[in-house]
C-alpha positions in Angstrom: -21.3 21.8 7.5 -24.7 21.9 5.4 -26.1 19.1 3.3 -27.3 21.0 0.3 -30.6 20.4 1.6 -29.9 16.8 0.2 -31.2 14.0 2.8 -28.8 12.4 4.9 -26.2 9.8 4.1 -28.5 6.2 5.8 -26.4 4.7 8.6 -26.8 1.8 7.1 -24.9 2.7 4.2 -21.9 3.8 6.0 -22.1 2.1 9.3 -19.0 -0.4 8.7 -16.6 2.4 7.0 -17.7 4.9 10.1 -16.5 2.7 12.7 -13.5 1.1 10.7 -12.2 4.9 10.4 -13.0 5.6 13.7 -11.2 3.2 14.4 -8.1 4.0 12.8 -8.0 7.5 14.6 -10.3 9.8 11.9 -11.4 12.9 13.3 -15.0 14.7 12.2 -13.5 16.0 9.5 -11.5 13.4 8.3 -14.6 10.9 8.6 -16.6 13.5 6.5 -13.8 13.5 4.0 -13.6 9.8 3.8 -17.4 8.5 4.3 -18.1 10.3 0.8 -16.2 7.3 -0.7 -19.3 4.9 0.4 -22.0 6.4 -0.3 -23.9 8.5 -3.4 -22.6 12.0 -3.3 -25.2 13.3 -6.1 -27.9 12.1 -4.0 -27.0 12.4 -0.3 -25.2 14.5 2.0 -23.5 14.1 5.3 -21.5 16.8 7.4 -20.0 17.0 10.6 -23.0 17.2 12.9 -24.8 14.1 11.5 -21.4 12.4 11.6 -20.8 13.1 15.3 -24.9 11.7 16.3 -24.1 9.1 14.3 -21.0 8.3 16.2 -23.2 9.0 19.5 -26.2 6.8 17.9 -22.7 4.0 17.4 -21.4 4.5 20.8 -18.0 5.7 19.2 -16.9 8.2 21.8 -14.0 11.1 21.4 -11.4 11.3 23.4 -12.8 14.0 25.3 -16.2 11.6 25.6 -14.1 9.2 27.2 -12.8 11.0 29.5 -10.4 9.1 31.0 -8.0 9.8 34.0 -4.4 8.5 34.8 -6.5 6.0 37.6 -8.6 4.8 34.7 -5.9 4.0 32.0 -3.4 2.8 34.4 -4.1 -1.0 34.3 -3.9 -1.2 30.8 -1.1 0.8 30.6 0.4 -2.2 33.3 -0.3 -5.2 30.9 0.8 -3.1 28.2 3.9 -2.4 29.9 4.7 -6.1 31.0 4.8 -7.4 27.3 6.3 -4.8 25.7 8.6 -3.4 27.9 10.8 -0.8 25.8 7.6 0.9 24.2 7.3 4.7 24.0 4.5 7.0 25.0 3.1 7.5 21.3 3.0 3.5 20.4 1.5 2.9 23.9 -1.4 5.7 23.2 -2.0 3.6 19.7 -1.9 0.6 21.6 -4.5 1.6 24.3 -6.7 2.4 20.8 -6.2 -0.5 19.2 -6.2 -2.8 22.2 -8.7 -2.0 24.5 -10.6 0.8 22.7 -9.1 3.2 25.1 -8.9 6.9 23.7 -6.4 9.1 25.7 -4.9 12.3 25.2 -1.4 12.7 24.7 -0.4 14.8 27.4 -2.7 12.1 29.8 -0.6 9.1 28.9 3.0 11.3 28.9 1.7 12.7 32.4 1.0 9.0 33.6 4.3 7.9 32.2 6.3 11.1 33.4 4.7 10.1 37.3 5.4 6.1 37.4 8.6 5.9 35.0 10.6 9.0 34.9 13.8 7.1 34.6 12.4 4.7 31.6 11.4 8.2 29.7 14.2 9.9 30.0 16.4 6.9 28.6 13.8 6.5 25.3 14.5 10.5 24.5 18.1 10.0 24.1 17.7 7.6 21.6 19.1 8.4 17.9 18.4 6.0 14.4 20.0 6.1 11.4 19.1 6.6 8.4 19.1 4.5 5.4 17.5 5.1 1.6 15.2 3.2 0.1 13.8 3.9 -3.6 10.2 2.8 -4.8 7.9 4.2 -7.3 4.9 3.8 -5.4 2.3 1.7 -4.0 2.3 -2.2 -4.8 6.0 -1.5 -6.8 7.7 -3.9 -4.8 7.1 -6.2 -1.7 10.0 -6.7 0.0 10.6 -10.1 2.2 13.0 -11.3 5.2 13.1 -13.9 7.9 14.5 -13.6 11.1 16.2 -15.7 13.3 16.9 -14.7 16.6 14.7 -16.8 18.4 15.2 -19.9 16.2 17.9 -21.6 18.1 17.2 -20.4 22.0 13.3 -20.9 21.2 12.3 -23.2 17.9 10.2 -20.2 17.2 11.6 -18.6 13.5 9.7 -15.5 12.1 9.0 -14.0 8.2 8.0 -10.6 7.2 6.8 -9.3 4.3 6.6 -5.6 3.7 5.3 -2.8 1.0 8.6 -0.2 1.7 6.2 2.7 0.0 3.7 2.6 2.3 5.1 0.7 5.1 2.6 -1.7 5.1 3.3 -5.2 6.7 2.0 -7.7 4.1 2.1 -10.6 6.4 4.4 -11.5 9.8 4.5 -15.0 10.4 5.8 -17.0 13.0 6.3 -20.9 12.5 9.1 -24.0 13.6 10.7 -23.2 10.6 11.3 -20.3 8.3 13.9 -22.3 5.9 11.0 -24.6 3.7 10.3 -22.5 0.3 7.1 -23.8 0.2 5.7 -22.4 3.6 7.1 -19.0 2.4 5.0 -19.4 -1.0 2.3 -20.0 0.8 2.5 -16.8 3.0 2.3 -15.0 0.0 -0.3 -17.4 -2.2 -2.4 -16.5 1.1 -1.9 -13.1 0.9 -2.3 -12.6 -2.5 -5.6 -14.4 -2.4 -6.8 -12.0 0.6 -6.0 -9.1 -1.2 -6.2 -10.2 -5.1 -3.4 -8.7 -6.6 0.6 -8.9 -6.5 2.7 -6.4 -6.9 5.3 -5.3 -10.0 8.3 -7.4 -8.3 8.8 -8.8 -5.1 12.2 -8.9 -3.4 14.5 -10.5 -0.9 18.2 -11.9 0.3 19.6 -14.3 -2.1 18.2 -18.0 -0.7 16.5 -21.0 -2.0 13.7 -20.2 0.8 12.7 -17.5 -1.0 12.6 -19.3 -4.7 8.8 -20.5 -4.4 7.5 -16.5 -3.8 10.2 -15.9 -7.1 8.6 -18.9 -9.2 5.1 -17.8 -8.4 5.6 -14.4 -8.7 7.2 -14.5 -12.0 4.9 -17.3 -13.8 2.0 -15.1 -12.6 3.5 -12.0 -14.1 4.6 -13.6 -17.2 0.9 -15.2 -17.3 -0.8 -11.8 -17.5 1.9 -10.2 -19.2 3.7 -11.9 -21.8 6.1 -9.4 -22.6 7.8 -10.5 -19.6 8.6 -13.7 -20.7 12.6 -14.4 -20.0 12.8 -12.5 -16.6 12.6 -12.8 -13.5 10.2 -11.0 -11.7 11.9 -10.8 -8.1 14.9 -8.9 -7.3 18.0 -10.6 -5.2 18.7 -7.9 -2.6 22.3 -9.1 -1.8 25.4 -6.9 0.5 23.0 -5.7 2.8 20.6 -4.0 0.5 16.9 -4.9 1.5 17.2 -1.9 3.8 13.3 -1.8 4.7 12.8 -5.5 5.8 15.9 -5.2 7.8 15.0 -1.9 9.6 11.3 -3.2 10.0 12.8 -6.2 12.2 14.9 -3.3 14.4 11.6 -1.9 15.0 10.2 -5.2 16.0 12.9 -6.5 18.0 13.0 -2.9 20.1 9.2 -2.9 20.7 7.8 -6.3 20.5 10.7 -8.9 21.2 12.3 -7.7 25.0 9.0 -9.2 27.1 8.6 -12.1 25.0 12.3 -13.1 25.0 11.8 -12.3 29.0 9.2 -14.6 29.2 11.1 -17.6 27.5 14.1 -17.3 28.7 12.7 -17.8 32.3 11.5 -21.2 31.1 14.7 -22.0 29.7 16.7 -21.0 32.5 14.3 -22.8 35.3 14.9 -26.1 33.1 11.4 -26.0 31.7 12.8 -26.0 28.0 14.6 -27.4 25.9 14.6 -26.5 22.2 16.4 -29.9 21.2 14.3 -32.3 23.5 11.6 -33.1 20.9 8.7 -34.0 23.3 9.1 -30.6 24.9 9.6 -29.0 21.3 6.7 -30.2 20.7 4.4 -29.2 23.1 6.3 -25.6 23.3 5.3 -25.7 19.6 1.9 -26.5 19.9 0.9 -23.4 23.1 3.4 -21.2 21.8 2.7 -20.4 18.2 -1.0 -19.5 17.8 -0.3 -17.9 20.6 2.8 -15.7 19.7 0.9 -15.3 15.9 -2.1 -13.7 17.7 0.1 -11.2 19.4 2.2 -10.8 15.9 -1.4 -9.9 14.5 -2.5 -7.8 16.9 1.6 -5.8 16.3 1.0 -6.1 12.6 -2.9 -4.1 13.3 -1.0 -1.2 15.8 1.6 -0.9 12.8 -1.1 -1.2 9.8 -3.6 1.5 11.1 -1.7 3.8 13.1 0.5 6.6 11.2 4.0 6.7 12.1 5.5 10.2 13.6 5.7 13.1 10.9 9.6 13.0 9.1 10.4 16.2 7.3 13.0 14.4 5.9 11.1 11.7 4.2 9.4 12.0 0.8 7.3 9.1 1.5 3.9 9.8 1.7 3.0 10.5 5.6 -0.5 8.5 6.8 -1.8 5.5 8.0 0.2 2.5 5.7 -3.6 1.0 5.3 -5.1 4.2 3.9 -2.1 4.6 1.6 -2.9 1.5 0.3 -6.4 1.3 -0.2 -6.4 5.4 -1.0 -3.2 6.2 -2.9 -4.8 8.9 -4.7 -5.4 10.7 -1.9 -1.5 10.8 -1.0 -0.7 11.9 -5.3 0.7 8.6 -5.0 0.8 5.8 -7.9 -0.3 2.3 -7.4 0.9 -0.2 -9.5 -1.1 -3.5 -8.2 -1.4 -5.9 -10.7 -4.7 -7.7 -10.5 -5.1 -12.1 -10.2 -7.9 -13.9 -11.1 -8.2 -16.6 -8.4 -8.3 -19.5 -10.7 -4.5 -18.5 -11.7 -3.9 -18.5 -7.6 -5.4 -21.9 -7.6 -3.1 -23.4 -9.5 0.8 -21.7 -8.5 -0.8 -22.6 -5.0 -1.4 -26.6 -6.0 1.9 -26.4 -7.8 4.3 -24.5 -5.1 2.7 -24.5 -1.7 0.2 -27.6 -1.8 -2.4 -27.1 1.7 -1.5 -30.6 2.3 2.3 -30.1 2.5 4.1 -31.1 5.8 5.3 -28.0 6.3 2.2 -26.7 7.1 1.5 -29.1 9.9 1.9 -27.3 13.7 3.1 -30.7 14.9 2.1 -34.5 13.6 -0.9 -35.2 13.6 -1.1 -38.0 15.7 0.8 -36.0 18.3 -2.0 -32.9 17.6 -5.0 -35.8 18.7 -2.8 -36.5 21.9 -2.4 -32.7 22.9 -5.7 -31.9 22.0 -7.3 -34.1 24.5 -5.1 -33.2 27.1 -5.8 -29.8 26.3 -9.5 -30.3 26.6 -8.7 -32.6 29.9 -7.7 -29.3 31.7 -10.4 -27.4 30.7 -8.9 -25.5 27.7 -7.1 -23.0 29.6 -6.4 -19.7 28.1 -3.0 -19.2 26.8 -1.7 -15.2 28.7 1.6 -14.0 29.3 1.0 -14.4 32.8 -0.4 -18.1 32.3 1.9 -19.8 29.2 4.3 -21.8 31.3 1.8 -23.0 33.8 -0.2 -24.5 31.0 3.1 -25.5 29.2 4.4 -27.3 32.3 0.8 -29.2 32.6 1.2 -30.8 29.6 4.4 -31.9 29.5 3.8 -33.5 32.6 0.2 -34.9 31.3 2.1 -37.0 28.8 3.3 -40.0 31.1 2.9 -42.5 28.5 4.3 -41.8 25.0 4.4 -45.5 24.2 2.1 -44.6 21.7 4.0 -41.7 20.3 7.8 -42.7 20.7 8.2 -43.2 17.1 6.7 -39.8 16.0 8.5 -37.9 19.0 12.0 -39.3 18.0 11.6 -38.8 14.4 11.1 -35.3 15.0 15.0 -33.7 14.9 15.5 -35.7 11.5 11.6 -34.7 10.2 12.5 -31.0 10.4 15.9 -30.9 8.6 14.6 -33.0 6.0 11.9 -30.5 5.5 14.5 -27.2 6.0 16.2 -28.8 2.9 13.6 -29.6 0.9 14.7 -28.0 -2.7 12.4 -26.0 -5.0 14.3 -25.1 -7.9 14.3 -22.0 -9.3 13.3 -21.2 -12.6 16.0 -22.0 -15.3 17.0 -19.3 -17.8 15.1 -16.5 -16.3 17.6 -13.1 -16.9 17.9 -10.9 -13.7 16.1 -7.4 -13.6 18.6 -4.5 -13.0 18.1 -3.1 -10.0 19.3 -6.0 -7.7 21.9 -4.1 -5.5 20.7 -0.5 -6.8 17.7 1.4 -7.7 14.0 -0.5 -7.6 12.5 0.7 -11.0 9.5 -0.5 -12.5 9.4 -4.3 -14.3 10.9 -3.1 -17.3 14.3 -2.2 -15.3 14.2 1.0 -17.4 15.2 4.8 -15.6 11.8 6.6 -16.3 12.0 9.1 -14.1 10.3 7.7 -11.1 9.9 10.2 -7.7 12.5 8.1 -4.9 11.6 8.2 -1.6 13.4 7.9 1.5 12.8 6.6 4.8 14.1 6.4 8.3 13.7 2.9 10.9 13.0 5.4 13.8 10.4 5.3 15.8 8.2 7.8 18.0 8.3 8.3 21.3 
């Protein structure tokens, strides 16, 4: 497409956006659509053919660049396989993208999957979802929250979620030896409201007091730059059921990412390796299994962040990558309703409800983290793999002959975590509820003005 005989868009300018679109699956003409957001369209120009020598210039190669055969993709395909067991061919296509920078055609991965797996395919095309409804204005009108606890009692490992239903965007999923303290949840969201610099109109969950430091915060900083507010509460108490999208984003998550790590642990457990209620091995499970499980939770969070789910007919949700909705809602005739923090404001809920210094936010005690650390560095700092986790697990359990040193800490553990799972934060007093709870999300005001509802759907592609 011609310039306009205006001179060409510097790489410089645009390097970071080219690749981050790239990235995210953008076509030439989507990256020519996109790029003119970061650079000076009155004085520069950039079409297709520029785009693609600067992409050659980059070393960001097409699909067709790469090349790539069913030999080539299969040992990827393997690891990607062993962890996540149940996936599909169009999540493991994203995931070679995301992963490994691995570009491959549809019908190359369906061939490869059609030639080692027939059986496996066949069984992920009968699948059928249900479908729920969900209602939200738009982008940044509600954040909606859960925890999960499926692995909690087998594993010590308890998981929380936190999820714009608009545009499906995962706002943070953390994994952590508890999910019960209010104060670790507020600071999930003080951290992500500090990354990104705003909140949203309300925030959601179940009814429970581990959700009443997100509430407080929430509602003190909407009452702070909004005093119109003042007497309600600014979080909605999904009760019977009714936070439909956080629920149906953990039956996506235990159906792609749980089966090969719940495989994996379970070996451990059933060899003897484990036990969740002996606090020494607690403790060094806690210590190799968490940073380690997070990074894979980040790396799932990335796949579901920048990829765009399969095309619904039957949703009125806008359809794109949930990142792109986010940052681009006006590109999707969508509204966003993001309400803007100044950091010193953060600061202070943050030293108030989740204080850095808090317990809570401890891995494991600190005179146990010196311990583990050494022996850690003892054996060479091994990396922690699917493959390798209970090796290195079983290393350090067995490095700790002497806990003379530690007994005291190591015993006190059982009674350290329930006092922490019980720790009260009380909600605010006198706060009247916002209309909507079990119903319709509307905007802060709990008024019906006329807002477009959308629908959605917990099924995934194959």
């Amino acid at each position: 497409m011609p310039n306009q005989y205006k001179p060409k868009a510097p790489l410089e300018d645009i390097r970071d956006a080219l690749e981050a679109y790239f990235h995210l699956g953008f076509n030439d003409k989507k990256l020519e659509e996109h790029l003119k957001d970061h650079y000076d369209t009155t004085v520069y120009g950039l079409g297709i053919k520029s785009i693609k020598r600067y992409r050659k210039e980059l070393g960001l190669l097409s699909t067709r660049q790469q090349n790539h055969t069913s030999a080539s993709i299969a040992g990827a395909i393997a690891e990607i396989r062993e962890m996540f067991p149940s996936r599909g061919r169009e999540t493991i296509r994203k995931e070679l993208k995301l992963r490994y920078g691995i570009r491959a055609s549809h019908a190359l991965v369906s061939g490869h999957l059609e030639e080692t797996e027939p059986d496996a395919v066949k069984a992920r095309r009968v699948r059928r979802f249900h479908r729920r409804k969900f209602h939200a204005a738009g982008v940044n009108d509600v954040w909606a929250q859960d925890q999960h606890d499926k692995w909690g009692p087998r594993f010590g490992l308890w998981l929380h979620n936190n999820i714009d239903p608009f545009t499906g965007y995962n706002n943070w999923l953390k994994v952590w030896w508890t999910n019960k303290n209010p104060r670790l949840i507020a600071g999930y969201y003080i951290e992500t409201v500090r990354a990104y610099g705003a909140i949203p109109l309300t925030t959601q969950s179940d009814p429970g007091s581990e959700n009443y430091g997100v509430a407080n915060i929430q509602t003190l900083a909407r009452h702070h730059l909004d005093p119109t507010l003042a007497g309600t509460l600014q979080h909605r108490w999904k009760r019977k059921k009714n936070n439909v999208k956080s629920e149906a984003n953990w039956s996506v998550l235990r159906r792609d990412f749980a089966p090969g790590f719940e495989d994996l642990f379970k070996s451990g457990v059933n060899q003897g390796w484990y036990s969740v209620d002996k606090p020494l091995e607690n403790l060094v499970f806690r210590w190799l299994a968490i940073p380690w499980i997070q990074s894979e939770l980040d790396k799932w969070v990335l796949h579901r962040n920048r990829t765009c789910p399969r095309r619904d007919p039957k949703k009125v949700l806008p359809h794109g990558i949930p990142l792109v909705i986010r940052d681009k809602p006006e590109k999707f005739d969508a509204m966003d309703f993001k309400v803007i923090v100044p950091p010193e404001l953060i600061d202070r809920l943050e030293a108030e409800y989740a204080p850095p210094d808090h317990e809570v936010f401890c891995l494991v005690p600190p005179a146990f983290n010196v311990r583990i650390t050494h022996l850690y560095e003892a054996i060479d700092r091994p990396v922690v793999t699917y493959k390798s986790f209970w090796g290195i697990y079983r290393q350090l359990l067995h490095a700790f002959e002497d806990t003379s040193d530690l007994d005291m800490v190591i015993s006190a553990v059982p009674d350290t975590v329930n006092r922490i799972d019980n720790e009260e934060l009380p909600l605010i007093p006198g706060m009247k509820e916002l209309r909507g709870g079990d119903g319709v999300i509307g905007k802060s005001s709990g008024k019906d003005d006329g807002h477009v509802y959308a629908d959605f759907t917990d099924s995934e592609s194959e």
